[in-house]
Steps between C-alpha positions, in 0.01 A plus 500: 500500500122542442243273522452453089855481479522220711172331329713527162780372623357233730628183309877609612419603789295213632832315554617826718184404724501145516837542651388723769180344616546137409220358686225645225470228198580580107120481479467821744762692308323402155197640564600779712656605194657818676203600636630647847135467685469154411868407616440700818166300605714137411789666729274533767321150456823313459697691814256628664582818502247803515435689224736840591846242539354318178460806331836619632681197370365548123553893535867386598561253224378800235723686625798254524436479045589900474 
């Protein structure tokens, strides 16, 4: 699933990824707003992770939605 199709459909999917990372607040989801950069950088802040697993973990949710 591509990025814009994931932008589109972000209202039903934000559920999808408050499920998996339920640490990150409503707040974070509503603004990220599918944006995969911006929910990468709060992955990292949140569990300090480094940017390649944070990036990983988005890349693998995107590709859980095909």
């Amino acid at each position: 699933m591509n990025k814009d199709i994931i932008a589109g459909n972000w209202k039903q999917l934000k559920g999808k990824a408050q499920a998996k990372w339920g640490d990150l607040t409503d707040d974070v989801f509503d603004v990220a707003e599918g944006n995969s950069e911006y929910l990468s950088g709060k992955l990292q802040e949140k569990y300090g992770w480094q940017r390649d697993r944070a990036d990983k973990e988005v890349s693998d949710f995107r590709n859980t939605l095909n």
